[in-house]
VOTORNU-778937 format. One record per residue (C-alpha): x, y, z. Coordinates in steps of 0.25 Angstrom, whole numbers, plus 5000, padded with zeros to 4 digits. Layout:
REM VOTORNU-778937
+------+------+------+
|   c1 |   c2 |   c3 |
+------+------+------+
|    X |    Y |    Z |
...
+------+------+------+
***
This chain:
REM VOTORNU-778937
+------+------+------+
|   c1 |   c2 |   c3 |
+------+------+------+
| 4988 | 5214 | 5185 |
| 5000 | 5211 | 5195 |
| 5009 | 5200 | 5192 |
| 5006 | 5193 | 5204 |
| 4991 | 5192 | 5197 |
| 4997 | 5189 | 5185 |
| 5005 | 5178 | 5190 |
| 4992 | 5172 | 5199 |
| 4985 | 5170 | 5185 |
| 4997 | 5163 | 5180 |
| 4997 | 5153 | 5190 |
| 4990 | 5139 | 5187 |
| 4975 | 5135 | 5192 |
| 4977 | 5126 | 5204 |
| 4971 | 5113 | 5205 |
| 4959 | 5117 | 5213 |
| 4956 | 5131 | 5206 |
| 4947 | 5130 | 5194 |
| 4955 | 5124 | 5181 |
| 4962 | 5116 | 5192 |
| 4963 | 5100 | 5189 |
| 4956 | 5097 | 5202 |
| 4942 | 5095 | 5195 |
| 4947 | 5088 | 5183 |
| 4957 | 5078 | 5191 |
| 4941 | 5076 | 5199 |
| 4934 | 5071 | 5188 |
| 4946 | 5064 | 5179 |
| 4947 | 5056 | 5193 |
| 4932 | 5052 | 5193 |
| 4932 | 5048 | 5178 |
| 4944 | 5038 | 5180 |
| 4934 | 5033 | 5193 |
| 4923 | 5031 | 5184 |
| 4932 | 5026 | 5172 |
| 4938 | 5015 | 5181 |
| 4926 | 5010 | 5186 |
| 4922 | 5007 | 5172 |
| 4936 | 5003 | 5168 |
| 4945 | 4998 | 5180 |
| 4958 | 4997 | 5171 |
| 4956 | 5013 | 5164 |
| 4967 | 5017 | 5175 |
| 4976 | 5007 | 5171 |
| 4989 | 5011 | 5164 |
| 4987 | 5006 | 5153 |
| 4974 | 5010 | 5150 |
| 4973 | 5026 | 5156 |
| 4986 | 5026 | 5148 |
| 4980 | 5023 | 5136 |
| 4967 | 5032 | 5140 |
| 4978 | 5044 | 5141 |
| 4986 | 5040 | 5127 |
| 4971 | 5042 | 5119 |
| 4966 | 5054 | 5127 |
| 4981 | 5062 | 5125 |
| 4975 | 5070 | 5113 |
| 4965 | 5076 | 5120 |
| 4972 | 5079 | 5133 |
| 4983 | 5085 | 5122 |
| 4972 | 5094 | 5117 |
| 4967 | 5098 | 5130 |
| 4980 | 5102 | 5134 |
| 4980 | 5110 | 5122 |
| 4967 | 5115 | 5122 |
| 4971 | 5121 | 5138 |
| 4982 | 5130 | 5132 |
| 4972 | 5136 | 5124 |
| 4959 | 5137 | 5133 |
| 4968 | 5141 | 5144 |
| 4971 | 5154 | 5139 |
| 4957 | 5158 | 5134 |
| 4956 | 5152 | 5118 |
| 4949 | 5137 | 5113 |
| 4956 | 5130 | 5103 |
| 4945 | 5121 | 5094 |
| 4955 | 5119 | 5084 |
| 4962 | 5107 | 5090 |
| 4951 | 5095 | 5084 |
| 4952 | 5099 | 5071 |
| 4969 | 5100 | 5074 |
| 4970 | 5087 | 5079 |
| 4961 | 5081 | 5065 |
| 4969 | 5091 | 5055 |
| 4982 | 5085 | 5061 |
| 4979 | 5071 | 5060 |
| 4975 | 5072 | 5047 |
| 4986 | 5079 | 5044 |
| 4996 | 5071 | 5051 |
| 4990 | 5058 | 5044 |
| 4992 | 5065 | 5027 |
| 5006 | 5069 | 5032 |
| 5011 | 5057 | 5036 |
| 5005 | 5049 | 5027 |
| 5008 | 5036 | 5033 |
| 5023 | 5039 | 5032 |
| 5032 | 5037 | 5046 |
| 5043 | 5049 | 5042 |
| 5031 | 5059 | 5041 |
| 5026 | 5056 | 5056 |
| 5036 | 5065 | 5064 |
| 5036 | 5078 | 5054 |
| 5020 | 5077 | 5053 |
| 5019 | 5076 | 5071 |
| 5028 | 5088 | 5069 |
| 5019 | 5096 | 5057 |
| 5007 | 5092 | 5066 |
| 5012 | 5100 | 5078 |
| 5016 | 5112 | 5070 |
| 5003 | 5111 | 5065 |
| 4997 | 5109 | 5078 |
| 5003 | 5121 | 5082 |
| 5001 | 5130 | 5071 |
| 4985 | 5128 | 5071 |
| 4987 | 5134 | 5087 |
| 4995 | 5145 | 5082 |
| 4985 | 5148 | 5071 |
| 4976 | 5148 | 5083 |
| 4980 | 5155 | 5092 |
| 4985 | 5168 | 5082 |
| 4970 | 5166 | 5078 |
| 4965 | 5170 | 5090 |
| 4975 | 5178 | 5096 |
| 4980 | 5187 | 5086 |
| 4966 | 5187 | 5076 |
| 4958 | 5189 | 5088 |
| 4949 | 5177 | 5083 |
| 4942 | 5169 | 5096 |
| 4949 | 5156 | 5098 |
| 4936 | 5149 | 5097 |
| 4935 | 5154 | 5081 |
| 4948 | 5152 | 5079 |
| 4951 | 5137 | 5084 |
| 4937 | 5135 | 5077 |
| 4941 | 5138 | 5063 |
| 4953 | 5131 | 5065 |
| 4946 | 5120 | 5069 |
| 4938 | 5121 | 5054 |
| 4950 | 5125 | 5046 |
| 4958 | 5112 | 5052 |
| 4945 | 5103 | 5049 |
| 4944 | 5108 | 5034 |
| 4960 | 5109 | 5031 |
| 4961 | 5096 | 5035 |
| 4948 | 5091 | 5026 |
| 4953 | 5098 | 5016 |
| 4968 | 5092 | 5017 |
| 4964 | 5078 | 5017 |
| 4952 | 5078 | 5006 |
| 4942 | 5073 | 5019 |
| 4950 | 5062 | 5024 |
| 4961 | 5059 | 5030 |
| 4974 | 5054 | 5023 |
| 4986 | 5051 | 5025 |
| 4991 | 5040 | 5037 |
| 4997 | 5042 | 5050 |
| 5009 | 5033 | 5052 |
| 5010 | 5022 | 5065 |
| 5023 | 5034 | 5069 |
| 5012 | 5044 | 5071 |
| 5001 | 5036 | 5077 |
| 5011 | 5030 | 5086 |
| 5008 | 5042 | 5096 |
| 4994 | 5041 | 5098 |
| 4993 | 5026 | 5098 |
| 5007 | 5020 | 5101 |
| 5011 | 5019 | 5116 |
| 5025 | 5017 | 5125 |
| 5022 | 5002 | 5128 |
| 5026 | 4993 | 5141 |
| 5027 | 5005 | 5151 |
| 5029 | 5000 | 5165 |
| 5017 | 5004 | 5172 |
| 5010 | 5009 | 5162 |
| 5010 | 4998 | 5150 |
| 5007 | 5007 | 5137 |
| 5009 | 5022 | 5136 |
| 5003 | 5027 | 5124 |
| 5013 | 5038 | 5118 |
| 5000 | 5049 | 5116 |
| 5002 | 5048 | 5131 |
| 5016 | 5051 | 5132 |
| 5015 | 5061 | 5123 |
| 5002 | 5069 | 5130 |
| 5011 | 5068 | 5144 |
| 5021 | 5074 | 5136 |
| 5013 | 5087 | 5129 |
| 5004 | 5087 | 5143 |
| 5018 | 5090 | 5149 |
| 5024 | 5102 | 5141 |
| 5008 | 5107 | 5141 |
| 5007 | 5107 | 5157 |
| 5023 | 5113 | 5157 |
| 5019 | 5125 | 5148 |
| 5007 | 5128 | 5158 |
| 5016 | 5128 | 5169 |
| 5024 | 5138 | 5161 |
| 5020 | 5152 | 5162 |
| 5014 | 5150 | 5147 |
| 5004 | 5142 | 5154 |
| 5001 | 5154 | 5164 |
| 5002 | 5164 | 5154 |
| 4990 | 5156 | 5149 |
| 4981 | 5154 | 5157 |
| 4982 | 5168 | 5160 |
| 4980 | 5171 | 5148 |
| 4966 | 5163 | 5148 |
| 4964 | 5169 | 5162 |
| 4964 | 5185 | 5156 |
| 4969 | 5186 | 5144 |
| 4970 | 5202 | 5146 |
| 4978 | 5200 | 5157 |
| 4986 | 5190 | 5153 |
| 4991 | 5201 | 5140 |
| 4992 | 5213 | 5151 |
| 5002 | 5206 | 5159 |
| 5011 | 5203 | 5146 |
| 5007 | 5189 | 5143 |
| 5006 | 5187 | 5127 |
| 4991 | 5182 | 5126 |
| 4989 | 5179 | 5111 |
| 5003 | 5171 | 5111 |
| 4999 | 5163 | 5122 |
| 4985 | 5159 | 5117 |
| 4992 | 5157 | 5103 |
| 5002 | 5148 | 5111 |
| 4990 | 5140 | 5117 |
| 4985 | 5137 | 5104 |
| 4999 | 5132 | 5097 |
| 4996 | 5122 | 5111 |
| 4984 | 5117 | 5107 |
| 4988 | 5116 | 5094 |
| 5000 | 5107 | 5098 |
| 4992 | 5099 | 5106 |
| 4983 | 5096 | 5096 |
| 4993 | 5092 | 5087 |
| 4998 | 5081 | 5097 |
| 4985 | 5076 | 5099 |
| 4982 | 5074 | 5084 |
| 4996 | 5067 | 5084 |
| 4991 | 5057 | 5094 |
| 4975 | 5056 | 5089 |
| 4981 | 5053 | 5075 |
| 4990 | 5042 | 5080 |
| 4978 | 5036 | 5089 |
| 4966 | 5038 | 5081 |
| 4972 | 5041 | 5065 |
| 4966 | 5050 | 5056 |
| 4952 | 5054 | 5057 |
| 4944 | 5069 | 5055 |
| 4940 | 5065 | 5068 |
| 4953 | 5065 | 5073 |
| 4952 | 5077 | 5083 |
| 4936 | 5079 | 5083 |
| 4931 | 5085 | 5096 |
| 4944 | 5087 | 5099 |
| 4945 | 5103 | 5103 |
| 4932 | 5099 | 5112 |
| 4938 | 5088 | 5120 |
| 4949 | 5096 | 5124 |
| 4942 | 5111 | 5126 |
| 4933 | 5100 | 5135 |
| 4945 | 5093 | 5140 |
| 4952 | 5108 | 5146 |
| 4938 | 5112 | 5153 |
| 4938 | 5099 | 5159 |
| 4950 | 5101 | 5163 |
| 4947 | 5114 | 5171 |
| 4952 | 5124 | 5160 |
| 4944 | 5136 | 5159 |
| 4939 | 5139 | 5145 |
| 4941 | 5154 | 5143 |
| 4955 | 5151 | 5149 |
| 4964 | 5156 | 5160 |
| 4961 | 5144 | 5170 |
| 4966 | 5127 | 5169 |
| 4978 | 5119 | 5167 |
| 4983 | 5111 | 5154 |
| 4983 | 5098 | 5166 |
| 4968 | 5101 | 5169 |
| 4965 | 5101 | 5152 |
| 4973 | 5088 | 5150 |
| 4965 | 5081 | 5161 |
| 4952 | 5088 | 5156 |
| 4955 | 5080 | 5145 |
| 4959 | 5066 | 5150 |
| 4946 | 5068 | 5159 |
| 4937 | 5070 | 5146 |
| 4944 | 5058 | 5140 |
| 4941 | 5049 | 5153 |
| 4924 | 5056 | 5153 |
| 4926 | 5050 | 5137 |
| 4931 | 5038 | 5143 |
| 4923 | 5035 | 5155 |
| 4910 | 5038 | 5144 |
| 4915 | 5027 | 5136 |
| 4918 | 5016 | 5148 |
| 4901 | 5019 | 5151 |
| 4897 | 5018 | 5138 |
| 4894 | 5035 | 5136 |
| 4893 | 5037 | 5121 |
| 4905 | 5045 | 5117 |
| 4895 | 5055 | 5110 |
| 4894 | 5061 | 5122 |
| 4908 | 5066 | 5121 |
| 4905 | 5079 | 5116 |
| 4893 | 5082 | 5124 |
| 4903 | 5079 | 5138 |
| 4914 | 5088 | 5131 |
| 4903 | 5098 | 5129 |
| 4895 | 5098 | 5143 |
| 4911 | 5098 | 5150 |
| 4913 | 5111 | 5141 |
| 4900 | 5118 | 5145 |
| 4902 | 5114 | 5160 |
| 4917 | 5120 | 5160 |
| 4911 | 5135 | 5153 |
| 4901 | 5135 | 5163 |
| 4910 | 5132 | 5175 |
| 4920 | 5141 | 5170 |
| 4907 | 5152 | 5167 |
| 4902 | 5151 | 5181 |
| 4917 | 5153 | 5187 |
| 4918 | 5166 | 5179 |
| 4905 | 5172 | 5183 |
| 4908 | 5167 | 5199 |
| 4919 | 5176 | 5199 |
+------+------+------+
***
């Protein structure tokens, strides 16, 4: 393959090609329509604000989640991450204030080594990332069982909670800022910086034609382990801000992995890889959060939550099954 090929795989989707963010700003535009006609003061600072600080883990795991679909894998490991490492944060810590900084930092390390683990897993051992993110997902739920005797211990200090329920107060024009918020803008940053980079390129070309992609020099199984050790980070911070919101529960990252492989289609990424934008997965996922929302201002059973994430999924495979075959 010429290099002038190559570098037109490289290059990132447009706005109106598919995986573009054209069809995702559409309906995000429509659910704020249908929300404010139920609730006139959602688009108000104070309250999208606030809206954005809660739904900041799960934008963090989609972002995380696109790193790794992008380039041809799943990880459903990132649920069962997010509860391990709040439990664990909460038996470290154990209410003590000097604990809080070295545990965040144990967290990440942690975050990260469960996406290595991953990632090796799959690329060197040969074992399908489905498989492999699955067993992780079981070996986190019963390690962690097992660890705390089948309930939680331990207590999370008021210096640890701070960044999932504290916020910057009395900001002109904006009132209250919650500090999840600052701190998605922040990791949402670095994320769209490194798909601007050529690692974000060498990705989704990776997901595009794996075969390809390892012809024309491109290291395939460090770049899909990288993309794991993302999605690990990413779950990490998120389990950071769900413990300081919510505390410590089993249930702390339940469904998780679903809402942000859900939030990453909706977003326009294409599940087998090679096709979307990190920007299109994170408003994939503050669009499912406004569907979860606008259900709740109507008075929709939030039951349904799974059978919506589950018909979005189907819909996006059989898209994405149709364009293939309409090539």
């Amino acid at each position: 393959m010429s290099t002038q090929t190559l570098r037109r795989r490289l290059q990132p989707a447009q706005w109106t090609r598919p995986g573009g963010l054209a069809p995702i700003l559409a309906i995000l535009v429509v659910l704020l329509v249908l929300i404010t006609v139920r609730q006139p003061d959602f688009l108000s600072p104070p309250s999208l604000l606030s809206f954005l600080g809660r739904s900041a883990p799960i934008i963090l795991l989609a972002a995380g989640q696109y790193f790794v679909i992008v380039c041809g894998e799943f990880d459903l490991s990132v649920g069962a991450l997010v509860t391990a490492q709040v439990v664990v944060a909460a038996r470290l810590i154990d209410s003590d204030p000097t604990r809080t900084w070295p545990v965040v930092l144990v967290l990440l390390a942690g975050g990260a080594l469960v996406g290595l683990v991953n990632g090796l897993v799959t690329t060197r051992l040969g074992v399908p990332s489905f498989v492999t993110t699955l067993g992780m997902f079981l070996i986190l739920v019963g390690a962690v069982y097992l660890w705390s005797d089948g309930a939680p211990k331990g207590g999370l200090t008021e210096e640890f909670r701070q960044y999932g329920r504290r916020a910057f107060e009395d900001v002109p024009l904006l009132g209250r800022v919650p500090y999840a918020l600052v701190i998605l803008v922040v990791v949402a940053t670095v994320a769209v910086l490194l798909t601007r980079a050529d690692f974000g390129r060498i990705l989704v070309a990776v997901g595009d034609n794996p075969r390809t992609a390892g012809l024309s020099g491109v290291r395939v199984w460090r770049t899909r382990t990288a993309a794991f050790v993302l999605s690990g980070l990413a779950a990490a911070v998120a389990a950071i801000l769900i413990g300081g919101y919510s505390g410590v529960s089993f249930q702390s990252g339940a469904g998780l992995e679903f809402g942000a492989i859900t939030a990453v289609v909706l977003g326009g990424v294409a599940l087998g890889g090679g096709r979307g934008s990190v920007v299109g997965a994170m408003l994939g996922a503050t669009t499912l959060e406004l569907l979860f929302a606008l259900m709740n201002f109507y008075g929709i059973s939030g039951a349904l939550r799974p059978a919506v994430q589950g018909a979005i999924i189907l819909v996006a495979v059989a898209v994405a099954a149709r364009r293939s075959t309409s090539r």
